[in-house]
C-alpha positions in Angstrom: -10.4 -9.7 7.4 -10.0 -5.5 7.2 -8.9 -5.3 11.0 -5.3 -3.6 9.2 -6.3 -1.3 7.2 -9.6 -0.1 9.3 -7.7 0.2 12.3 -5.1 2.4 10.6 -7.8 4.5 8.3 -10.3 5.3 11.5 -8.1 7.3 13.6 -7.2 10.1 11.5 -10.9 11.1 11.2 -13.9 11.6 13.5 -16.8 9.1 12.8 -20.3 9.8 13.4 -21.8 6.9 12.2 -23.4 4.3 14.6 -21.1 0.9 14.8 -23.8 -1.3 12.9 -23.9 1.1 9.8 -20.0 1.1 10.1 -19.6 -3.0 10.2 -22.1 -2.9 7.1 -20.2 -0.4 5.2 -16.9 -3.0 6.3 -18.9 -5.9 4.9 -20.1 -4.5 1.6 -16.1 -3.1 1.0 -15.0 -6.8 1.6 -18.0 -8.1 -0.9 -16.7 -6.1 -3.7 -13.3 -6.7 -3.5 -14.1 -10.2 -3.0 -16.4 -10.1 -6.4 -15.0 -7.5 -8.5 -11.3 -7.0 -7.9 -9.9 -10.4 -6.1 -10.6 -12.0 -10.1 -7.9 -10.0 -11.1 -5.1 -10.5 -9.4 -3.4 -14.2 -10.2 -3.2 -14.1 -6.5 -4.3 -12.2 -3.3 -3.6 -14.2 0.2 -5.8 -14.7 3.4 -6.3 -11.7 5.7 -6.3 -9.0 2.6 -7.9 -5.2 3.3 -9.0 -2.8 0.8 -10.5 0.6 1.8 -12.5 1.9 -1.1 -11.3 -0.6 -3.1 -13.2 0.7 -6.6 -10.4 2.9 -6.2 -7.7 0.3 -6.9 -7.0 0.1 -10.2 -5.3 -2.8 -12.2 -4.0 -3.6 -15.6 -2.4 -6.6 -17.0 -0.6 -9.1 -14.6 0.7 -11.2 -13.6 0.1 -9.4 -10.4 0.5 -11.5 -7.0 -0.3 -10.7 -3.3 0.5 -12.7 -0.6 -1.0 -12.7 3.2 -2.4 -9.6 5.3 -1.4 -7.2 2.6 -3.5 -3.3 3.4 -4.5 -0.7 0.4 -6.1 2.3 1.4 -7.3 4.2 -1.9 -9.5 7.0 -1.9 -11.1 9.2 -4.8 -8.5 11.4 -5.6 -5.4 9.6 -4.9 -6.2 6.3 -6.9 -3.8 2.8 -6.6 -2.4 1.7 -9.8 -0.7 -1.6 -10.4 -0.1 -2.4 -13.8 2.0 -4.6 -16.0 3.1 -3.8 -20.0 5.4 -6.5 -20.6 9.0 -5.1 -22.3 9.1 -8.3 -24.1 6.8 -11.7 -24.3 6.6 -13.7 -21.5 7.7 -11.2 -18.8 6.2 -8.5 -16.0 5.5 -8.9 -13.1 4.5 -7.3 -9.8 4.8 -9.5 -6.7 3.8 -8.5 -3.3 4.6 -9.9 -0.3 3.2 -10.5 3.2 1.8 -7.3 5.3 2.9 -5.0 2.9 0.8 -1.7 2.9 0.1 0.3 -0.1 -0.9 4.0 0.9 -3.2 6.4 -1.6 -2.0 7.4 -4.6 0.7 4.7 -4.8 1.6 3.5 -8.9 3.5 0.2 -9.4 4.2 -0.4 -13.2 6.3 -3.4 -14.1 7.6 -4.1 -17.9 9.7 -7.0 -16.4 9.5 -7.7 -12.9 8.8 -6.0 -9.6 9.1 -7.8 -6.2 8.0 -6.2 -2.9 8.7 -8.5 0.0 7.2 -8.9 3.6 6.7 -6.1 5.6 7.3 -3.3 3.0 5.4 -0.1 3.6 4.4 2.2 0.5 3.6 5.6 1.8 1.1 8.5 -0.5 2.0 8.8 -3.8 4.8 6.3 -4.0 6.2 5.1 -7.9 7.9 2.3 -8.3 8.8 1.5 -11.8 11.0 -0.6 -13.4 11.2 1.2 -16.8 12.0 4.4 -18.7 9.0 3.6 -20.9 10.0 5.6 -23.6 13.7 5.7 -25.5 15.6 7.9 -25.1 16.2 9.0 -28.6 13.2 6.4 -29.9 10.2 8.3 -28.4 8.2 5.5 -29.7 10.1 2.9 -28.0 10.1 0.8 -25.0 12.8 2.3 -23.3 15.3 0.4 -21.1 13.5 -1.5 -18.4 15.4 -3.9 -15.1 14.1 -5.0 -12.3 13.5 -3.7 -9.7 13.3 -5.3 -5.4 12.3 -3.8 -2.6 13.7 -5.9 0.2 11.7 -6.6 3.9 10.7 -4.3 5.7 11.8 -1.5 3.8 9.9 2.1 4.0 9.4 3.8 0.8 8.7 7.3 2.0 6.0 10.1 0.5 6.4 10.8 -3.4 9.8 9.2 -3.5 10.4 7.7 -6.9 12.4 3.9 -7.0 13.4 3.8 -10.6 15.1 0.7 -12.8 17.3 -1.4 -11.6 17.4 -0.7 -8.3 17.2 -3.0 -5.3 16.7 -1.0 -1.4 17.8 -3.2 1.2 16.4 -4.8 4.1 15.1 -2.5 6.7 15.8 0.7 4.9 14.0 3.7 4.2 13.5 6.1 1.4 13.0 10.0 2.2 9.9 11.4 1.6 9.8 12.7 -2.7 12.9 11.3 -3.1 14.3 10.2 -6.5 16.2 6.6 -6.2 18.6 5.6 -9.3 20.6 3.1 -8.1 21.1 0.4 -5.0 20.5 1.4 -1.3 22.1 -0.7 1.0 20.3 -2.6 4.1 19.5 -0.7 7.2 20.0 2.6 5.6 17.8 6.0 4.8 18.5 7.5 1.5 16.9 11.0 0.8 17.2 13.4 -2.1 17.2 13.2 -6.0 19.6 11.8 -6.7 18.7 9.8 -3.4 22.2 9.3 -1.0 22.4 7.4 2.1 22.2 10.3 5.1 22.3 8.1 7.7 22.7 4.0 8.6 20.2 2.5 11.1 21.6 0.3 14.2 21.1 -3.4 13.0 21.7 -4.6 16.5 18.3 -2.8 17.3 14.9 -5.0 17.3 12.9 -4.0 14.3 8.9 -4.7 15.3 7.4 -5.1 11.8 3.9 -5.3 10.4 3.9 -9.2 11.2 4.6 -8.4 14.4 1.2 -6.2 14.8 -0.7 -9.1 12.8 1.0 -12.2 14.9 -2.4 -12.8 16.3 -5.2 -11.9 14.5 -8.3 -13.5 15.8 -6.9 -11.5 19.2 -6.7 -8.1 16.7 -9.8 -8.6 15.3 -11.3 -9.2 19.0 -9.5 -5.9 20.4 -10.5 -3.9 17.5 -14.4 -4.5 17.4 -14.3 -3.6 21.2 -12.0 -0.4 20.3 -14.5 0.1 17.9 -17.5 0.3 19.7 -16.1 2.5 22.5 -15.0 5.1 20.1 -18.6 5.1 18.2 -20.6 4.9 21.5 -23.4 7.2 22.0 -23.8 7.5 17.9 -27.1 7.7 16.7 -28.4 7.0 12.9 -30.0 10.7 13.6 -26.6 12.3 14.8 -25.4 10.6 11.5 -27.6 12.1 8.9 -27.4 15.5 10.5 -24.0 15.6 10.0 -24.3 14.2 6.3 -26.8 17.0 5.6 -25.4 19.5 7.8 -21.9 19.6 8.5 -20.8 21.8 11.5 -17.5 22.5 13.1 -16.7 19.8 16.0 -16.2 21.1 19.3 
């Protein structure tokens, strides 16, 4: 199933193509991510979505993925998940339930990442739970701890989450935002070094990812007609046109 990810990658842009050749183009996405990059993860749960996903890139692993998880790569802003293990016998990345991994985001693990339910990774995201290089020791590992983002958290775009840190249930990250060391629950943290700037109301009802995916035979019935009402009326001719001759929309 790619009703997340589609839904959330076909608004921000005007589609000419008729509704068959866009539920082929759908298919063939979920066949190679299926056949080349499902192999690679240890393990990727039910209800996955990858847009472009020969734009997902990953190196070493173990890397884990649980239920309804979205990526949405494209050309120039490439995800990267990798693991170089610190030591034998450790790295990780583990990613939880209806998490969604924006373009451009990098995960790299030497020891052990954990993203769980409901996290959202906006563009250009790093998480990291390394220096990579000494300090002193160019040559050497560098310090590395792990690192948790807790659910539902919001990592915001081009903000950094560095070693060691844990951010808390609920919270947020400001967008390019540089984050050295814990941010409690239902809090937003901006700024390098990120601070907390404000605390969130945890009386309030949070509706989460899950929340939008709590039926999703229903979602994927509500999309397909959503679909074909925003792609009625285009033709394979109106299509190439376009393709071959680009023109400003009206």
């Amino acid at each position: 199933m790619i009703i997340g990810a589609v839904w959330e990658y076909s608004i921000v842009q005007k589609e000419h193509r008729p509704y068959v050749v866009k539920k082929a183009w759908l298919k063939f996405q979920k066949f190679y991510t299926h056949h080349f990059l499902e192999p690679q993860f240890e393990s990727l749960g039910k209800g996955y979505a990858f847009m472009e996903p020969w734009h997902v890139q990953l190196f070493g692993g173990p890397i884990r993925v649980g239920n309804y998880a979205t990526f949405i790569a494209n050309a120039d802003k490439r995800i990267r998940l990798s693991v170089w293990p610190a030591q034998f016998g450790q790295g990780r990345i583990q990613i939880g339930d209806y998490v969604l991994i924006c373009p451009g985001v990098r995960i790299s693990a030497a020891q052990d990442i954990v993203i769980e339910d409901n996290c959202m990774l906006a563009n250009n995201a790093y998480i990291t739970d390394s220096d990579w290089h000494g300090i002193y020791n160019r040559v050497a590992m560098g310090q590395a701890a792990p690192v948790r983002l807790c659910k539902n958290a919001w990592i915001g775009d081009s903000a950094i989450v560095c070693k060691g840190v844990t951010v808390g249930e609920n919270s947020i990250i400001g967008a390019g935002a540089v984050v050295v060391s814990d941010v409690p629950a239902n809090s937003v943290a901006a700024g390098n070094p990120a601070r907390v700037v404000k605390e969130l109301d945890p009386t309030e009802t949070f509706t989460t990812r899950a929340d939008w995916f709590a039926d999703p035979a229903k979602l994927a019935r509500d999309f397909m007609k959503w679909e074909q009402a925003v792609l009625k009326g285009n033709t394979y001719f109106g299509w190439l046109r376009h393709l071959l001759f680009p023109r400003r929309e009206k």
